[in-house]
C-alpha positions in Angstrom: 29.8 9.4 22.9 27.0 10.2 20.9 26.4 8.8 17.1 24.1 10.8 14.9 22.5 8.9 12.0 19.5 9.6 9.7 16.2 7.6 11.7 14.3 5.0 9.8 14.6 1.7 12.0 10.7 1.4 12.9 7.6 1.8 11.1 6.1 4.0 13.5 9.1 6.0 13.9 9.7 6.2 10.4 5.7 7.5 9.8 6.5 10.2 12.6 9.3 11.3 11.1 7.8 12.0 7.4 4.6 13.3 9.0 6.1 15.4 11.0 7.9 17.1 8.7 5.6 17.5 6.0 3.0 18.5 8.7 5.3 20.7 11.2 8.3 21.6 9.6 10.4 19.7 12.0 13.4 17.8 11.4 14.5 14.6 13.5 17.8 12.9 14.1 18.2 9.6 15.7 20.7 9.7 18.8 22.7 5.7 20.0 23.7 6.7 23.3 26.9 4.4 24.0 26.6 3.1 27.7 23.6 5.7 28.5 20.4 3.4 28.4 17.3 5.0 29.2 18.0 8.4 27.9 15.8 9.8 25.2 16.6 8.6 21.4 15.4 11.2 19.2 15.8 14.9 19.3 13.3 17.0 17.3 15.0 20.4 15.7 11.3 22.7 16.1 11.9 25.6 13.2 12.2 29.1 15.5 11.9 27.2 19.2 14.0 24.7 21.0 15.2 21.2 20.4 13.4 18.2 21.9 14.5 14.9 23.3 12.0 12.6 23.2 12.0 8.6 23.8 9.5 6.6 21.5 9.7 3.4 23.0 7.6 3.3 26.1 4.9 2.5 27.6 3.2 1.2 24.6 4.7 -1.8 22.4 5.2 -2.7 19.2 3.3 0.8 18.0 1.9 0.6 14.1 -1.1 2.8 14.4 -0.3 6.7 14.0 -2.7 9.6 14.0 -2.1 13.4 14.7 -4.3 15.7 16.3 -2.9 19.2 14.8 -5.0 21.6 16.6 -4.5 20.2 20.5 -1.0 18.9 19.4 -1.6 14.8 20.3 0.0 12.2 18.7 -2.6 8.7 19.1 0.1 5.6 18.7 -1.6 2.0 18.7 0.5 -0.6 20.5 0.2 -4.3 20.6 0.2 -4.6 24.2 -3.3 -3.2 24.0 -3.1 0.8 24.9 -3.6 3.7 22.7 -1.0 6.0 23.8 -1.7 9.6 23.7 1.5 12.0 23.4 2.6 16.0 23.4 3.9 16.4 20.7 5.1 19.7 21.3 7.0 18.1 24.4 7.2 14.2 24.7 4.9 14.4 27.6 2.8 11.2 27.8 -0.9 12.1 28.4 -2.8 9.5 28.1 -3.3 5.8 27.7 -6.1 4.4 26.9 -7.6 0.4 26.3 -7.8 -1.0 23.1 -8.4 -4.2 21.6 -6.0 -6.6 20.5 -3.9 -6.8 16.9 -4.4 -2.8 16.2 -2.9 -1.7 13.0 -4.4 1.3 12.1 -5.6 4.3 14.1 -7.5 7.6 12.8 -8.3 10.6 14.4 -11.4 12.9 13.4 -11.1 16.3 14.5 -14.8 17.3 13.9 -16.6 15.0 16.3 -13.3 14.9 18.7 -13.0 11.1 17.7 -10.3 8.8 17.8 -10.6 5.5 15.9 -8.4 2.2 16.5 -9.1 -1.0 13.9 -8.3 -3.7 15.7 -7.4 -7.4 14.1 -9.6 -9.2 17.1 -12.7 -7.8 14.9 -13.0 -4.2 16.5 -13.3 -0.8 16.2 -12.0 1.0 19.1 -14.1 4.5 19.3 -12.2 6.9 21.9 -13.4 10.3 22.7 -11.3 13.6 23.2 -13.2 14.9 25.9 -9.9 17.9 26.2 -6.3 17.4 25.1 -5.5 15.7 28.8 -8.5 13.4 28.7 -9.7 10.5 26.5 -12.7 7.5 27.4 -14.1 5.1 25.3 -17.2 5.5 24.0 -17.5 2.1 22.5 -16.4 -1.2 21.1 -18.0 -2.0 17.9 -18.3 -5.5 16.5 -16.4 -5.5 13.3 -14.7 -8.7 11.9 -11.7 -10.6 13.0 -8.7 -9.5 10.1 -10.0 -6.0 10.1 -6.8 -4.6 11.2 -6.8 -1.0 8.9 -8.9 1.5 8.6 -9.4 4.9 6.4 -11.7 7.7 7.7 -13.8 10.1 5.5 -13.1 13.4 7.1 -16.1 14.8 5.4 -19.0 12.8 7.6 -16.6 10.6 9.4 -17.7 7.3 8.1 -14.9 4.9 8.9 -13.6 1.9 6.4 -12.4 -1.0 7.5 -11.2 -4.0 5.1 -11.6 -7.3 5.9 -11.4 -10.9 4.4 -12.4 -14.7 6.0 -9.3 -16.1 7.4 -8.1 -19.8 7.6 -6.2 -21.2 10.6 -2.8 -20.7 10.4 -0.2 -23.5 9.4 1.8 -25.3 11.7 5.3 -23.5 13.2 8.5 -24.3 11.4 12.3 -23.8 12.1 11.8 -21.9 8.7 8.9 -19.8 10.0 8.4 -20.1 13.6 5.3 -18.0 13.7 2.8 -18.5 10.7 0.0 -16.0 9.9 -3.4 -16.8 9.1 -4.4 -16.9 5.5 -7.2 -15.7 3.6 -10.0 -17.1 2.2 -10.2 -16.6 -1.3 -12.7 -14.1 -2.4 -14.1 -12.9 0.9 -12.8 -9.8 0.4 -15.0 -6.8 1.8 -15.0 -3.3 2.8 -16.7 -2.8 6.5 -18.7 1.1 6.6 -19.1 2.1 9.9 -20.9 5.5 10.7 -21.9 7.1 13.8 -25.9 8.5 13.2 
């Protein structure tokens, strides 16, 4: 038996599905397989081609960082366990995976220097390089500062922005909140530029 409902569970899921049909024109249901586990979730109605299944769940965890690459068709998803995951998005195909650094929230792709950019909450910037749609290396790990988790990229020169604030340790665990986040030191705020010469 197969339930059809309208997809919105997941951040990352929920991003792809609004960017991808402003962006493309596609649509996307989400599919609950009842006693089928490991089939694809998701089918993707393409306008004028063919539906496709595709599973968003593996090999990357926990994604939150989303970027697109239009003209190669590559979806870049940042996990927590530490991979960029590169994907067809024509087809499902994974392509790639690629190291990152730990606590990634945002990812960016620049499509004039071929660049792909992962903030990451450790205190780096991830740089990845599209050497062709099938291939990706990192070119480097710059030193940014620890809570520096998002990041917004200037597609006009490709300077990168990251902001970050000084953090305090984080409380103790409760029953009431079992794992407590690191606060923020009151005006540290600061916007990080980072620009390749």
């Amino acid at each position: 038996m197969v339930i059809i409902r309208r997809a919105t569970e997941a951040p990352f899921e929920h991003k792809l599905v609004r960017d991808a049909a402003r962006d493309l024109g596609l649509r996307s249901l989400k599919l609950t397989l009842r006693h089928d586990a490991g089939w694809p979730d998701r089918l993707w109605l393409i306008p004028g081609g063919r539906p496709l299944f595709m599973e968003l769940k593996a090999p990357g965890k926990e994604p939150s960082g989303l970027a697109f690459d239009r003209v190669h068709h590559r979806l870049f998803s940042g996990c927590s366990n530490q991979k960029l995951i590169v994907l067809d998005s024509k087809t499902g195909r994974k392509v790639a995976e690629v190291p990152i650094g730990k606590r990634v929230d945002g990812v960016e792709f620049d499509p004039a220097q071929q660049l792909v950019f992962s903030s990451n909450g450790e205190g780096t910037l991830t740089v990845i390089h599209e050497d062709d749609p099938d291939h990706y290396r990192v070119v480097e790990n710059v030193p940014t500062q620890q809570s520096g988790r998002t990041l917004a990229l200037d597609p006009r020169d490709g300077t990168v922005y990251i902001p970050a604030a000084d953090l305090t340790p984080p409380p103790a665990p409760t029953p009431e909140n079992p794992n407590p986040r690191w606060g923020i030191v009151p005006g540290t705020f600061r916007v990080l530029v980072v620009h390749r010469p």
